[in-house]
Residue, then its C-alpha position, 0 to 999 in steps of 0.5 A: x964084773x961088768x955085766x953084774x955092775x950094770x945090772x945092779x945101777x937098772x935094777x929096782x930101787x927098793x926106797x919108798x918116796x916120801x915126798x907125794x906123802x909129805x905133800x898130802x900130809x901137809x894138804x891134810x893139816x891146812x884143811x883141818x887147820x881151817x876147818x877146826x875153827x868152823x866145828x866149834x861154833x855151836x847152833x842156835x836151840x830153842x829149848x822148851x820150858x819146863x814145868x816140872x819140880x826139883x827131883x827131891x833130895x836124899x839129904x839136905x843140902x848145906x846152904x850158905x846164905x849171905x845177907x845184904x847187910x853181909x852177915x853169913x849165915x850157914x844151914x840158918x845159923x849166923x857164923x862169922x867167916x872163921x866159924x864158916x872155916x871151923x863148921x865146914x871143916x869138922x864135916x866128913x869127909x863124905x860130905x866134903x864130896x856134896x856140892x855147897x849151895x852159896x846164895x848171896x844178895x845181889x847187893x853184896x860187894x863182889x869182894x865178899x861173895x868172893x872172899x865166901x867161896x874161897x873159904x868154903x873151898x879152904x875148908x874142903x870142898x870142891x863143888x860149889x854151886x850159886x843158888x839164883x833166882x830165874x829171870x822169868x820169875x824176877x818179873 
């Protein structure tokens, strides 16, 4: 019994040693916790100006207009915001899926610009766009 008691304290220890593999790991994290910030940041692209048109259209978008003195007008007929509910509401369900273009003046109160849109998406739709004049045009 005694040889095979010594031969087994000398023999191969058959564990791996996780800590060289911690160590790295955690090398590993510090680096990318470091380096992650530096990845988001985007660089500087001058894009060149374009000339060309807006692609035609398949159908004709819904547009809803409000004017300076914060009448609301859809598709060029005057609606107040219940009716705007009502009109947008009784559309298909496919058309649901098509983006509605809102143009506000640009001195119409934050408030109802904001009140606009949150009926629009009441009535069921879920892409809105903001129709805007370039800056290059308003010279």
């Amino acid at each position: 019994m005694g040889p095979s008691g010594l031969r087994n304290k000398k023999g191969l220890v058959a564990e791996i040693n996780v800590t060289p593999l911690v160590d790295v790991m955690l090398v590993l994290l510090i680096i990318f916790m470091v380096t992650a910030p530096m990845m988001t940041q985007g660089l500087e692209v001058d894009l060149p100006a374009t000339t060309a048109k807006a692609l035609r259209q398949q159908e004709k978008p819904i547009v809803v207009t409000i004017s300076e003195q914060g009448k609301v007008v859809l598709n060029k007929v005057e609606v107040n915001a219940s009716l705007l509910i009502q009109q947008l509401s009784a559309l298909p369900d496919d058309q649901k899926e098509q983006p509605v273009y809102l143009r506000a003046d640009k001195n119409v109160p934050y408030g109802v610009v904001v009140a606009t849109m949150a009926d629009i998406r009441s009535a069921g739709f879920k892409k809105l766009g903001m129709i805007t004049v370039p800056a290059d045009k308003k010279k």
